[in-house]
C-alpha positions as CSV (number, residue, x, y, z in Angstrom):
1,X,44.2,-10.4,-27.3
2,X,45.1,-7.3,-24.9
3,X,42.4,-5.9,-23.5
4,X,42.3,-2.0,-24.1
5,X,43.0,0.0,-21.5
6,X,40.5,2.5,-20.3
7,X,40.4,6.0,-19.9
8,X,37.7,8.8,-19.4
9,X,37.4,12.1,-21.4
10,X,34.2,13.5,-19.3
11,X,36.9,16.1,-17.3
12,X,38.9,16.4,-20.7
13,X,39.0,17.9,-24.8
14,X,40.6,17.0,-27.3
15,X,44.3,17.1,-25.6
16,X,43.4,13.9,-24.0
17,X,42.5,12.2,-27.1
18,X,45.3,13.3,-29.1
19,X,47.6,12.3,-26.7
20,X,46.0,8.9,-26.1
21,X,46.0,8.0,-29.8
22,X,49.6,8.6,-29.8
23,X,50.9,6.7,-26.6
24,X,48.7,4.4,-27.9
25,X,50.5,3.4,-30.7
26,X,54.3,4.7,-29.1
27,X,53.2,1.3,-26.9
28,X,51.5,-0.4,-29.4
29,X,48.7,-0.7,-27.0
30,X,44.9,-0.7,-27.2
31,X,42.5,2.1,-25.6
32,X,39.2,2.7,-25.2
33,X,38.5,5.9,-24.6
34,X,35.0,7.1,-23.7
35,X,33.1,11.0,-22.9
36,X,35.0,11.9,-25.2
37,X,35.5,15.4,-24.9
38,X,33.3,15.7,-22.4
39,X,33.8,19.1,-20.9
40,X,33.1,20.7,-24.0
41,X,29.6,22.2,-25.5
42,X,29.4,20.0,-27.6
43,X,31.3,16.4,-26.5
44,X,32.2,13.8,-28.9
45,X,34.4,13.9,-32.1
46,X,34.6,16.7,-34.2
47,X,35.7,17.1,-37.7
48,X,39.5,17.9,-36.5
49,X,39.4,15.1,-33.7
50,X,38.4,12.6,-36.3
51,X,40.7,13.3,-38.3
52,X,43.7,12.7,-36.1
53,X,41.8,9.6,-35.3
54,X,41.7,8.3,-38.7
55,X,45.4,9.4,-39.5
56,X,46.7,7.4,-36.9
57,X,44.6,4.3,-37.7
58,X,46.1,4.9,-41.1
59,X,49.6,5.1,-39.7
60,X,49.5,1.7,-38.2
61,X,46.4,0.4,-39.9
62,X,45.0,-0.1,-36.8
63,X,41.5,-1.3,-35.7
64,X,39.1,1.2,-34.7
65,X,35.6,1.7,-33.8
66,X,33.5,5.0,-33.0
67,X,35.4,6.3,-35.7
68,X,32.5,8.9,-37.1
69,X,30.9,12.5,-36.2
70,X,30.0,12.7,-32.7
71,X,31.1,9.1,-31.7
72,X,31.9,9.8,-28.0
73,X,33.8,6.3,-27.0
74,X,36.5,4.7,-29.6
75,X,38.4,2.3,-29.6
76,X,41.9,2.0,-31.1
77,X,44.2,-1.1,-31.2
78,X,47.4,-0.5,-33.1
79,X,48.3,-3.5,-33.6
80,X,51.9,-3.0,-34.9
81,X,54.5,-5.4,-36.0
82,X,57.4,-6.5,-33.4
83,X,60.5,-4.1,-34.2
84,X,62.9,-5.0,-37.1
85,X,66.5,-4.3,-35.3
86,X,68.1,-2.6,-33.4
87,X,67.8,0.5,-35.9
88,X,64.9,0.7,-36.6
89,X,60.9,0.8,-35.2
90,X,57.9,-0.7,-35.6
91,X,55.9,2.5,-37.5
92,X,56.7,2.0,-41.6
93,X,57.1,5.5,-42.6
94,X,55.3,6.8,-46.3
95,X,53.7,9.4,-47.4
96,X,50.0,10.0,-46.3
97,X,47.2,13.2,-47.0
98,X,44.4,14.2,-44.7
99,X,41.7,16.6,-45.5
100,X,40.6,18.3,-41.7
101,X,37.5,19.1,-44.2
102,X,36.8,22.4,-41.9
103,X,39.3,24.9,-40.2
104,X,40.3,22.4,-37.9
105,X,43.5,22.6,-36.6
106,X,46.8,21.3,-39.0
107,X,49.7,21.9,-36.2
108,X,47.4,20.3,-33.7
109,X,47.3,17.2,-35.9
110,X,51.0,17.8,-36.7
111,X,51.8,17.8,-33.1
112,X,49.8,14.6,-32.5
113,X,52.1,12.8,-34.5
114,X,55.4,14.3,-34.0
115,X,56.4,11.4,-31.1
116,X,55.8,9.3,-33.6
117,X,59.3,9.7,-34.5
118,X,60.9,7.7,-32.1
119,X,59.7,4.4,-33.3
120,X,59.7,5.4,-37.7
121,X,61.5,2.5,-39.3
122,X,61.4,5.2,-42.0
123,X,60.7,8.8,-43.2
124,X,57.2,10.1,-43.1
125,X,55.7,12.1,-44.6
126,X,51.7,13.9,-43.9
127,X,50.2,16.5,-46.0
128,X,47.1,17.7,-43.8
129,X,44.7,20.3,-45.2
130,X,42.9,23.0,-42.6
131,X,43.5,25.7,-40.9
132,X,46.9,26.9,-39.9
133,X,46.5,30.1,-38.0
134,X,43.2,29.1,-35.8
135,X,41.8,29.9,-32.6
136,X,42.9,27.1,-29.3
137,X,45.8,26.0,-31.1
138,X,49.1,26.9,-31.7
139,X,49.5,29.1,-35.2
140,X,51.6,27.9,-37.8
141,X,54.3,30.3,-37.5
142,X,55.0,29.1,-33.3
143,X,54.8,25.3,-34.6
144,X,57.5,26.1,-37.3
145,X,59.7,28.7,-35.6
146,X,59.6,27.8,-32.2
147,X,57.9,23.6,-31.2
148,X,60.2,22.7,-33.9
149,X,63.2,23.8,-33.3
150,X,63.2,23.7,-29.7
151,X,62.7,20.2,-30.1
152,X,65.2,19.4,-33.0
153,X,68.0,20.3,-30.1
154,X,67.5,17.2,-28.4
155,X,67.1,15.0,-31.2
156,X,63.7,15.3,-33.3
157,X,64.5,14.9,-36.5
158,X,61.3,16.6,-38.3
159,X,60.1,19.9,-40.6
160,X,56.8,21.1,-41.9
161,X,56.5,23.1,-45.6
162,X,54.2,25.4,-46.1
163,X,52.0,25.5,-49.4
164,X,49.2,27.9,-48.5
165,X,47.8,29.3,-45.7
166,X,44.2,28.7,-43.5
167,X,41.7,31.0,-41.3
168,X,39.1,30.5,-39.9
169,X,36.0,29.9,-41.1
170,X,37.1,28.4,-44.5
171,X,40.3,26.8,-43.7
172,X,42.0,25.6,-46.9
173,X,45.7,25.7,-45.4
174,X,48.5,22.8,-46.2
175,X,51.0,22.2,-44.7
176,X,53.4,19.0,-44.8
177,X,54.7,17.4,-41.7
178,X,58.2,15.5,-42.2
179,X,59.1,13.0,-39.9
180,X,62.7,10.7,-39.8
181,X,63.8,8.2,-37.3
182,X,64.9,10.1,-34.8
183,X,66.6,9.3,-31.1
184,X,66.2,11.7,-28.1
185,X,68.8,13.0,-26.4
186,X,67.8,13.9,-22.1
187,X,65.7,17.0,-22.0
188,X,67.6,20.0,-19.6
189,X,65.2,23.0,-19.8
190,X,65.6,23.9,-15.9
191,X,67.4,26.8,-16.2
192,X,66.7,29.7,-18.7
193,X,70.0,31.6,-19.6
194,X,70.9,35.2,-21.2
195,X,68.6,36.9,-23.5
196,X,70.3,35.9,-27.0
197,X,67.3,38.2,-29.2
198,X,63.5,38.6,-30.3
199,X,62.2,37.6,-33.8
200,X,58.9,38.5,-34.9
201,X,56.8,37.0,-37.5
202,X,53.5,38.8,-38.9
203,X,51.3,37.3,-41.3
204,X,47.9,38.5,-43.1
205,X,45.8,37.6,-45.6
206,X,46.2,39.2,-49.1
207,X,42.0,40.5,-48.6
208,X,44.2,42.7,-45.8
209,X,47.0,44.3,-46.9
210,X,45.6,47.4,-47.8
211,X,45.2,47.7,-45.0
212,X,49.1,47.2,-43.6
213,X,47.6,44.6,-41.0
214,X,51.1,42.7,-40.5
215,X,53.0,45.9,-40.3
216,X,50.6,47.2,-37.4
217,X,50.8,44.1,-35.5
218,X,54.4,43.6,-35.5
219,X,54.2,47.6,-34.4
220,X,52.1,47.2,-31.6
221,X,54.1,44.2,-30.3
222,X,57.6,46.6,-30.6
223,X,56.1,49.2,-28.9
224,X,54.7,47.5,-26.2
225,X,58.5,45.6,-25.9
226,X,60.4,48.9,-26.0
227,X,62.9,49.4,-23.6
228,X,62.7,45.5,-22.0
229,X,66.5,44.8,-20.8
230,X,68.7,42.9,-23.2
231,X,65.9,42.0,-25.6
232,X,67.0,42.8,-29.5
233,X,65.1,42.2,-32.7
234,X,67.3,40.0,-34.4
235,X,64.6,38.6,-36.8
236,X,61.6,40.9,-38.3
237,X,59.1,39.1,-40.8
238,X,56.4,40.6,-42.4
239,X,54.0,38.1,-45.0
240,X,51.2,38.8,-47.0
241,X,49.4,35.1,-47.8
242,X,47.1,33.7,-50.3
243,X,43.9,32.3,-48.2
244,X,40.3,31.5,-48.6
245,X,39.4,33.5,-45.6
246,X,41.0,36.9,-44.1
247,X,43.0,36.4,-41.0
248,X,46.0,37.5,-39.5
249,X,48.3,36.0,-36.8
250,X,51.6,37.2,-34.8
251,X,54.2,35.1,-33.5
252,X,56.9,36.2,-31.0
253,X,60.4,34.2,-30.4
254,X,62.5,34.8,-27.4
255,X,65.9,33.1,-27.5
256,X,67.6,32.8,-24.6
257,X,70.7,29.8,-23.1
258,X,68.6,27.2,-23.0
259,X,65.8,27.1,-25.2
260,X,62.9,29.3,-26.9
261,X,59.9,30.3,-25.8
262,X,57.0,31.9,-28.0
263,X,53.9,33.6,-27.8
264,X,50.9,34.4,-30.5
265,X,47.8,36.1,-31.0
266,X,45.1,36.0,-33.9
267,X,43.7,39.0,-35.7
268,X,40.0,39.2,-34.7
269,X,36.9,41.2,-36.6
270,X,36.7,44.3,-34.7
271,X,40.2,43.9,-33.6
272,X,43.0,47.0,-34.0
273,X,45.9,45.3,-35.8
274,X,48.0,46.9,-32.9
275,X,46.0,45.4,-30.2
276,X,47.2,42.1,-31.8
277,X,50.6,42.7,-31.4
278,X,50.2,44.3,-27.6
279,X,48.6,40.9,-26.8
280,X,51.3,38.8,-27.6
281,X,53.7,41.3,-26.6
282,X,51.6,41.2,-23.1
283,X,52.3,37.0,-22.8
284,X,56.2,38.0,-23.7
285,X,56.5,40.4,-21.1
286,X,54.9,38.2,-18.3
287,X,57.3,35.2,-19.3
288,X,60.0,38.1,-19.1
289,X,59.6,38.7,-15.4
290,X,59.5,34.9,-14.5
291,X,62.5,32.5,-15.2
292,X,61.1,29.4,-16.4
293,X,63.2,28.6,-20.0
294,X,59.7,27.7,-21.8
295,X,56.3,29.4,-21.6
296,X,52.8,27.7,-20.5
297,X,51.9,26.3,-24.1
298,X,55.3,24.6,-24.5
299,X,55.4,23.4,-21.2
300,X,52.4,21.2,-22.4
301,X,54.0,20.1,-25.3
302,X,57.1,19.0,-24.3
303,X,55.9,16.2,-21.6
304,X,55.2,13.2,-24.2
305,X,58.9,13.9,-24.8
306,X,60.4,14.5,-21.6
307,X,58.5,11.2,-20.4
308,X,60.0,9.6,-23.4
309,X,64.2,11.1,-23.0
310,X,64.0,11.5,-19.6
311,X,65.0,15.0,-18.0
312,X,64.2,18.4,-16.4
313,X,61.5,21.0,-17.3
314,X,60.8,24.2,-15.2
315,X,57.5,25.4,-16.2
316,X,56.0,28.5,-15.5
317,X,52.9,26.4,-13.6
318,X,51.1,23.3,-13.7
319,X,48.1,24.9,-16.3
320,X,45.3,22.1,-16.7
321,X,46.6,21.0,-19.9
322,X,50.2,20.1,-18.1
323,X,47.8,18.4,-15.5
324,X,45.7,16.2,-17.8
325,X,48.7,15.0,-19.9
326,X,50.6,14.0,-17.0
327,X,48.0,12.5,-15.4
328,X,47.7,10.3,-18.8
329,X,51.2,9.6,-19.0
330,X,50.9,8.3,-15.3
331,X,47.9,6.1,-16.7
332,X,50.6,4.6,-18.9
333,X,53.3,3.9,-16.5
334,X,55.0,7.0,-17.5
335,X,55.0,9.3,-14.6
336,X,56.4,13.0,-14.6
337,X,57.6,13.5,-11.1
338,X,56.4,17.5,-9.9
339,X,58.7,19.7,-7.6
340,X,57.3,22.9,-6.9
341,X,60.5,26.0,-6.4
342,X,59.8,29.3,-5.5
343,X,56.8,30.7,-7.9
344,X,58.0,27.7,-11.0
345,X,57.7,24.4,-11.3
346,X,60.5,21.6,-11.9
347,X,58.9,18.6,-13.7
348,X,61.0,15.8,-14.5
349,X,61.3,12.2,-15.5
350,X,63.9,9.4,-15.8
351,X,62.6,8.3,-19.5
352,X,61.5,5.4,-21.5
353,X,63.0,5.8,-24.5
């Protein structure tokens, strides 16, 4: 048997996890992973950890231990079949359904298991049930309208439906992730482009329309943007959602020559509606007066990927999330080579793919 390899959460959340779980199985390799979480308040796995955890065991029906409430080392073995052809990969595809049993984050499970793409022998399917528009994670309108897409361009072959929406405290969203074989294409995101248009998506719960939440949001946002250089709305959406919980959430796409960049914010109790908007409008308009092609959250996002297809990333700066996941990558034999120019940063990799 390989022996797992070893890694330590104590300087690390959930990110490291996540990420581990997935190169464990993109290498079909066994970890051990212990502190896990260990910088947070409360270390160990939590109800959304777990149930990434627990989805990828179920993926590859893997062995696993310290799978439970708290459990601060696991171990994960995939265990996964040699590859079938040329065509195809190791991972059988299906359809699966997770219950996050809190708000827990859906599009950080989602996320989790989109590099799972690259080795599908077929389609996938996961219906996860949680929250969807939640606090430290990306809301579901950036994972749909902006990770998604971006990523489709160089090859990802994967969507996500909608059924209902989830805020916190009571979660209750679903979602279902959609996964195909898919081969990636060499990642060029060093260079951003022309301004091609904005699109704004606003979304509240039906317990706060009366109260024209996502109109004042999606105001606040336009009105802090007025007058920014070559920026047009091309796209304005305004929903009103079904959820157990009121919430609210705002999503901001910039297009530009290269790629897409966005940037969110949550309605909060307490909270102007506006003030929303200006917030995410803020993050806009410091990504504005840079010129990396992709903002700090998708800078993150993007490295399983670019270590996988090989390529070029200028990132607005090495944030500790970028840090920690190349750092793991490295761990892996996967380095992402760093080149600091002017106030940006050029990451890139030769691939593994």
């Amino acid at each position: 048997m390989t022996p797992p390899r070893d890694l330590d959460g104590s300087s690390a959340g959930g990110q490291l996890l996540r990420t581990a779980l997935g190169l464990a199985v993109l290498e079909n390799e066994p970890v051990r992973i212990e502190n896990v979480r260990g910088d947070r308040s409360t270390p160990g796995l939590r109800h959304q950890h777990l149930a990434v955890l627990e989805t990828m065991a179920e993926l590859c029906d893997a062995d696993v231990s310290g799978d439970e409430l708290g459990s601060e080392t696991i171990e994960f073995d995939p265990g996964l079949e040699s590859t079938t052809g040329p065509e195809h990969g190791p991972l059988e595809g299906g359809s699966y359904a997770v219950d996050i049993g809190t708000a827990g984050s859906t599009t950080l499970l989602c996320n989790a298991l989109l590099p799972l793409a690259t080795i599908l022998e077929s389609p996938l399917s996961v219906t996860a049930t949680g929250g969807t528009d939640v606090a430290w994670s990306p809301p579901l309108d950036y994972f749909r309208t902006v990770t998604l897409p971006l990523l489709r361009r160089f090859g990802l072959e994967a969507t996500c439906e909608v059924d209902r929406r989830g805020f916190y405290p009571d979660g209750g969203g679903e979602v279902t992730l959609r996964l195909a074989p898919s081969r990636l294409e060499r990642i060029d995101l060093a260079e951003r482009g022309a301004l091609q248009g904005l699109r704004l998506y606003s979304t509240e719960s039906a317990s706060l329309a009366d109260r024209d939440v996502a109109h004042r949001q999606a105001e606040g946002a336009l009105e802090r943007l007025d007058g920014v250089p070559g920026l047009e709305v091309t796209e304005r959406c305004e929903t009103t959602v079904t959820s157990p919980s009121p919430g609210s959430a705002l999503v901001l796409r910039v297009d530009h020559g290269t790629g897409i960049a966005g940037f969110s914010a949550l309605g909060e109790r307490g909270k102007p509606a506006e003030r929303v908007g200006e917030a995410a409008a803020d993050a806009a308009h410091r990504f504005l007066e840079g010129v990396a092609p992709v903002d700090r959250h998708m800078a993150d996002q993007l490295l399983v990927f670019l270590a996988l297809a090989g390529g070029r990333i200028r990132v607005p700066a090495v944030t500790e999330h970028v840090a920690t996941r190349c750092d793991l990558l490295a761990s892996f034999g996967a380095g992402i080579d760093r080149e600091r120019d002017g106030g940006t940063v050029v990451l890139s990799s030769e691939g593994c793919q």
